[in-house]
N, C-alpha and C positions, 0 to 999 in steps of 0.2 A: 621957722620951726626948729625946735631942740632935736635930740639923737631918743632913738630907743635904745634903751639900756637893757637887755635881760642878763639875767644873772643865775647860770649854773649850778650845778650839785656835785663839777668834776674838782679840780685840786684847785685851792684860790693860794696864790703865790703873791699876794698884796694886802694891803690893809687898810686904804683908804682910796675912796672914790670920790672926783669929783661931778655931782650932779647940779642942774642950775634949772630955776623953775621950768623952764621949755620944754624938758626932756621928758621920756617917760620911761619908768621903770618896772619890767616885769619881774617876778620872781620864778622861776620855771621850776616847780615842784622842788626837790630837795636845799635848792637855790634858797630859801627863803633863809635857814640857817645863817647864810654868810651877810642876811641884809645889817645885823644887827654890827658884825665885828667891822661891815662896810659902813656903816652908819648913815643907813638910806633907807627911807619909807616907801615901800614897793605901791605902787598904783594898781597894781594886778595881782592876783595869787594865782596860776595857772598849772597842772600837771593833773594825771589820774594819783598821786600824791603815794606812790608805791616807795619812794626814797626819803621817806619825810618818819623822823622821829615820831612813837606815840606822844611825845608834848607836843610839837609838830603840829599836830592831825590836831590836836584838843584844840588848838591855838585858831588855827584856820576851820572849825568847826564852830567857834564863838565868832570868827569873823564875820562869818556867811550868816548867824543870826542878826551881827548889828549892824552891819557893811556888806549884803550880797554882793553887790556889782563889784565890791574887788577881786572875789572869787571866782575861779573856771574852773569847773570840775570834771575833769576829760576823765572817757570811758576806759577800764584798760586795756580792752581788746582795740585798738583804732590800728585805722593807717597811718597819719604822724608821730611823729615821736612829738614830747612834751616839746623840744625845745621847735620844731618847726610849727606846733602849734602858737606857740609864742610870736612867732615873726612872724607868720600869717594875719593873727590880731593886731602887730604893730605897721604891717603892711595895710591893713584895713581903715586904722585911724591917720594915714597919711604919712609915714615917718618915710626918709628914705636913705637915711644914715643907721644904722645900726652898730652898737659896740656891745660884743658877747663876753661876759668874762664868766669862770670856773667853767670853759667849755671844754678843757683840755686833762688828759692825767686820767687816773681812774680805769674804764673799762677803755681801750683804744676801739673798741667797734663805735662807741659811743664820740669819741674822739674823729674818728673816720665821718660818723653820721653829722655832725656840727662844722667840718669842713666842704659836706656837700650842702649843707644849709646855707653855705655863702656863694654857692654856685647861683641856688633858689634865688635868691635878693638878686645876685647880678641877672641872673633871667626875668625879673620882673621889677627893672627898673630901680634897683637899690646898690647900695654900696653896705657892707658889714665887714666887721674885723673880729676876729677872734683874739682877745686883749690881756696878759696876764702882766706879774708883776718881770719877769726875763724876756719878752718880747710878744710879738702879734704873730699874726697867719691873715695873708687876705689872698684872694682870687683874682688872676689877672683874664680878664677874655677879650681878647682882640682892641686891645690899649696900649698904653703909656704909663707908668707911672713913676712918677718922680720922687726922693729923695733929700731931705737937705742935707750939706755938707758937716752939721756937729751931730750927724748918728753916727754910733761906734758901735762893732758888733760883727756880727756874719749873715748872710744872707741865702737860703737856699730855694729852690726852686725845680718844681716839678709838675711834668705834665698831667692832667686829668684826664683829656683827650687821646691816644693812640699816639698822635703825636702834632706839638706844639709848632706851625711855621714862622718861618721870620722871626726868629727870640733876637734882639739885642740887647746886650749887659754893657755898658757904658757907666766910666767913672768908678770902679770897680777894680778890686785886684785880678782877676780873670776877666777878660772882658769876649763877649761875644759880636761877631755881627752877621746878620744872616742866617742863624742856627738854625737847623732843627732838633728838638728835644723831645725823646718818646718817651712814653711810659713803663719800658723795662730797660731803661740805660739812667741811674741817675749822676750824669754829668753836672747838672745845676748845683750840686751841695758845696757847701761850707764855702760860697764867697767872702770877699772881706770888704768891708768900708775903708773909705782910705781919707778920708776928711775933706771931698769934696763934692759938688751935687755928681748925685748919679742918677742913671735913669734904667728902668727895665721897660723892656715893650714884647708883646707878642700880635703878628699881623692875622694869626687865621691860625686858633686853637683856646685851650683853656689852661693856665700852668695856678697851681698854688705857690704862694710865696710865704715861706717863713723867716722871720726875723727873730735874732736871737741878740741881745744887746750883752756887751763885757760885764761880767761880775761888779766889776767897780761903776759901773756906770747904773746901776738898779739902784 
């Protein structure tokens, strides 16, 4: 099975995406704007469509006459936001890769609510990344994750939990072993890559990890 792609309405710092028939792509309400300059045919239209241009709204109004089933037309009172209504549906058709882009930038509450949406996938059996064109964001819980040696960039990390046990930073210009990392100390910021495999792990907690890749390397 391919990746579920949904696609944001925060700041898109890229310009081309690669999709390949497996995959499936949501547009999460204001998101739909960016399919066109990403040059990708969304499989879904989903938000209560509050961030969408009136062409926008015209556009996905003719859709739902000739193509309902690409449309989802959430209430705007709910209790998800657009975009976990979106992983929900792609939780639903089987996906358990996810990559978010335009989830970042814009309002930071919004920003904040898309980094706990990766918590959601890791609580229910998925892996997602939050993906622009300067780097990702993913969720480490009670893992490993590894690194290959030609990323170049910084790498930071923090806890989501009170506080993260067992953090090892291996391979790294700061290296940790045995940490612990709470959530009002941030210790974890602005690691460096050093051009070799590195590995983070945390044994009993939750840390975000952001990736920030060199100027020259985007």
């Amino acid at each position: 099975m391919g990746k579920c792609i949904l696609i944001g309405a925060g700041d898109l710092t890229m310009g081309e995406l690669s999709v390949i028939e497996e995959d499936y792509v949501i547009a999460v309400d204001g998101g739909l704007s960016y399919c066109g300059i990403l040059n990708v045919e969304p499989d879904l239209i989903i938000g209560d469509f509050d961030s969408m241009s009136e062409q926008e709204k015209l556009a996905v109004e003719q859709l739902q006459q000739t193509v309902p089933e690409k449309i989802c037309r959430l209430p705007e009172c709910k209790d998800d936001t657009d975009m976990l209504a979106a992983i929900k549906r792609g939780l639903e058709l089987g996906y358990n890769d996810f990559r978010i882009y335009a989830a970042t930038g814009g309002r930071f509450d919004h920003t904040l609510a898309n980094i706990q949406c990766l918590l959601y996938l890791k609580n229910h059996g998925a892996v997602g990344y939050l993906v622009d064109g300067t780097g990702m964001v993913l969720v480490l819980q009670n893992e490993a994750v590894h690194f290959r040696k030609e990323l170049e960039g910084t790498m930071s990390l923090f806890a989501l939990t009170k506080e993260a046990k067992g953090v090892n930073i291996r391979g790294m210009k700061y290296p940790l072993e045995n940490a612990v990392i709470t959530n009002d100390f941030p210790i974890g910021i602005s690691n460096e890559f050093l051009g070799e495999e590195a590995e983070v792990s945390v044994e009993d907690g939750e840390l975000v990890c952001m990736i920030r890749y060199y100027e020259d390397e985007v």
